[in-house]
Each structure stands twice: as C-alpha cells, then as structure tokens.
TORVEXVO-392589 format. One line per field, with one value per residue (C-alpha): x, y, z; residue number from 1; residue in three letters. Coordinates in steps of 0.02 Angstrom, whole numbers, plus 32768, in hexadecimal, padded with zeros to 4 digits. Layout:
BEGIN
x <- c(X; ...)
y <- c(Y; ...)
z <- c(Z; ...)
nr <- c(NUM; ...)
rest <- c(ALA; ...)
This chain:
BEGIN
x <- c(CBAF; CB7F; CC0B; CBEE; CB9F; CBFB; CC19; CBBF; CC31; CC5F; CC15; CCA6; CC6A; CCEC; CCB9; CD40; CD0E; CD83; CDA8; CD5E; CD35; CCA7; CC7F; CBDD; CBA1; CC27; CCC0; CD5A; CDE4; CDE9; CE72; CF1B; CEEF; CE4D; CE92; CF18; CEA3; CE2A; CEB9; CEE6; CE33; CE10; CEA3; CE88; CDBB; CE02; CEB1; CE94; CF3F; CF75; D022; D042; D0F5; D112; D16C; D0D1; D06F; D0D5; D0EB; D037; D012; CF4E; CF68; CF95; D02B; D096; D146; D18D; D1C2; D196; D0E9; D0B3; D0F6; D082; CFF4; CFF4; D01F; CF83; CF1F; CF61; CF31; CE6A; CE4C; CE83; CE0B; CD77; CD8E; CDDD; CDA8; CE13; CEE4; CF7B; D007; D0C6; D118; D1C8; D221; D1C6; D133; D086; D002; CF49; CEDD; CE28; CDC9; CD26; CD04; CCE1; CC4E; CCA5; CC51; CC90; CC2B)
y <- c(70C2; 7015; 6F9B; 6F0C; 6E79; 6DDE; 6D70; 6CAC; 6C29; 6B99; 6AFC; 6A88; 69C7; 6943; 6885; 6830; 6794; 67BC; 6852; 68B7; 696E; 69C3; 6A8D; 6AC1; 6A0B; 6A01; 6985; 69B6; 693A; 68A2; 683E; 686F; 6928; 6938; 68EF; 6984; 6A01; 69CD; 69DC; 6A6C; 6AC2; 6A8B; 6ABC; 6B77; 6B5B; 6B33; 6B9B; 6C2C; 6BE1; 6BF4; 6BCF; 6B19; 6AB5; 6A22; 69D5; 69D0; 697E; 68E8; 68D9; 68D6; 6807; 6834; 687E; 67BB; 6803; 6780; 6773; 67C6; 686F; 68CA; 6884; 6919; 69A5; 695A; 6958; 69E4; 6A2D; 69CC; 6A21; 6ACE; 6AAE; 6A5A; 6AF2; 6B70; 6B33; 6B0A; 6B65; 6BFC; 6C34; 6BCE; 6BCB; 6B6B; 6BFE; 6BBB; 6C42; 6BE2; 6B42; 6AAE; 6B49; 6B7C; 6BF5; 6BC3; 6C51; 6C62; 6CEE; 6CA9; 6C55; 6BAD; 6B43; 6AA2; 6A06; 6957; 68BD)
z <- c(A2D5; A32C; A345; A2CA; A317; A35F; A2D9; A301; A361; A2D9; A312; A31F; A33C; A367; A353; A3C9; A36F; A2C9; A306; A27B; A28D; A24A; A248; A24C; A213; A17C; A188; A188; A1C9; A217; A25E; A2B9; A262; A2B7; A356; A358; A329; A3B2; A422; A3F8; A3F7; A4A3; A4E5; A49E; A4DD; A57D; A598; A50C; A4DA; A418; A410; A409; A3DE; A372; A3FF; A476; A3F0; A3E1; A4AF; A4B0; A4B1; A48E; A3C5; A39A; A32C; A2F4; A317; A281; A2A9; A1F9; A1FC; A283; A1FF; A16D; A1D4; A20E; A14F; A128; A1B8; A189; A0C8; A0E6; A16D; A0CF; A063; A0BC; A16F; A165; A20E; A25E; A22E; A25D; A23E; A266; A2E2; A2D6; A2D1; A30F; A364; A30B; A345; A33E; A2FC; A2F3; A29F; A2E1; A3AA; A3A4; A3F9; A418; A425; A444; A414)
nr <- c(1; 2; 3; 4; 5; 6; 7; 8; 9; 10; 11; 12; 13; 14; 15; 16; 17; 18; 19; 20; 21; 22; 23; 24; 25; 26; 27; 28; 29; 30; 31; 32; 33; 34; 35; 36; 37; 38; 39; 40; 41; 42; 43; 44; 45; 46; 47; 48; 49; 50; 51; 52; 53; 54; 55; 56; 57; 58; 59; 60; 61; 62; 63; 64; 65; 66; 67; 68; 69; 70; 71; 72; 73; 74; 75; 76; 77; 78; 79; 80; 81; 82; 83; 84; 85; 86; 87; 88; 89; 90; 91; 92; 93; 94; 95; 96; 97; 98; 99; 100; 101; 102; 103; 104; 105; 106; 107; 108; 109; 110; 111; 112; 113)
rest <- c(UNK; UNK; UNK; UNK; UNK; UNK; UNK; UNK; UNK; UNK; UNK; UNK; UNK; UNK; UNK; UNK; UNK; UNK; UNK; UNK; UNK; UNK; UNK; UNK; UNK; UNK; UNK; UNK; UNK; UNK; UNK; UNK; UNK; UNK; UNK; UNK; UNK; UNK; UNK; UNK; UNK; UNK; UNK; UNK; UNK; UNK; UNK; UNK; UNK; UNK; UNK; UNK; UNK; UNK; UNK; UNK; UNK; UNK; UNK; UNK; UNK; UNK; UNK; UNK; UNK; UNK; UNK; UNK; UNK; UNK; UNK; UNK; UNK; UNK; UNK; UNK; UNK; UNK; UNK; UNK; UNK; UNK; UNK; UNK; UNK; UNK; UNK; UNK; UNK; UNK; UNK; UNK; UNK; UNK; UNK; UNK; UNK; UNK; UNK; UNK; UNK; UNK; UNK; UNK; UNK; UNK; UNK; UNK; UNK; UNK; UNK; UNK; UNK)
C-alpha cells in the first residue's frame, strides 16, 4: 500500500505593517497576537523548535507587549482559541506553568511582507 501523500504546506503571510497574519490568503490575527505567532513560527521554520515559555515572550522587546504582566496569558488564550476554530493545523498546547508547545499538523510556507 503507497504511503499517503505529503499533505500541502499552509501558506502563512505576515504583514509587518499591523502585524496581521493570514493562512493561505485568509486573516487570522493581527496585532501583539500575530506578532507572537510570527515569532514563534519563524523560530520553529528556522530552529525546528516547539517548545516556547511565557517568560521569553515578554523579554522579547520586538512583540510590543505592554507592561502589564497578565496581558501575555490572554493573548495567547486568544491565539490558542482563533487557531481552534479556523486553523487547526497549527496549535498552541501548554506543557506546564508559564511553557507551551507549538504543534503543527501541516509544514508551513512562511512568508513575510
């Protein structure tokens, strides 16, 4: 029996402009939310790294998070719910406290604009 094909890399466009996020020309996020999950897409692209912490995410003076410390946890809750319902390929699973794992079903063409 043949192996099943590859499935097809998701397009994933970032717009550094508002930093909005698009797969395979639909939006998804835009904002601090689609400046971490740029991050965190090209560091996987780049690494093969999946396991991320909170803690690197608000040392990292690029994202634009604001000072308050809760804001990173409801963004990233926000992330995890908007890639549920209209990207399940890609998944933000939480491994521990303050630690989440980046899991994609699907590889990923990235694109920056």
């Amino acid at each position: 029996e043949p192996a099943p094909a590859p499935a097809a890399p998701l397009r994933v466009r970032h717009f550094a402009a508002d930093r909005s996020v698009f797969i395979d020309n639909d939006y998804l996020i835009k904002g601090v939310a689609g400046a971490i999950l740029w991050k965190l897409l090209r560091e996987h692209g780049q690494s093969g790294r999946s396991e991320f912490t909170n803690r690197e995410l608000r040392l990292d003076a690029t994202l634009g998070l604001p000072d308050i410390a809760d804001n990173l946890d409801a963004r990233l809750i926000l992330l995890q719910r908007r890639l549920a319902e209209r990207c399940p390929a890609i998944a933000l699973e939480k491994t521990g406290r303050g630690r989440f794992r980046l899991s994609l079903a699907r590889p990923l063409a990235l694109d920056a604009r």
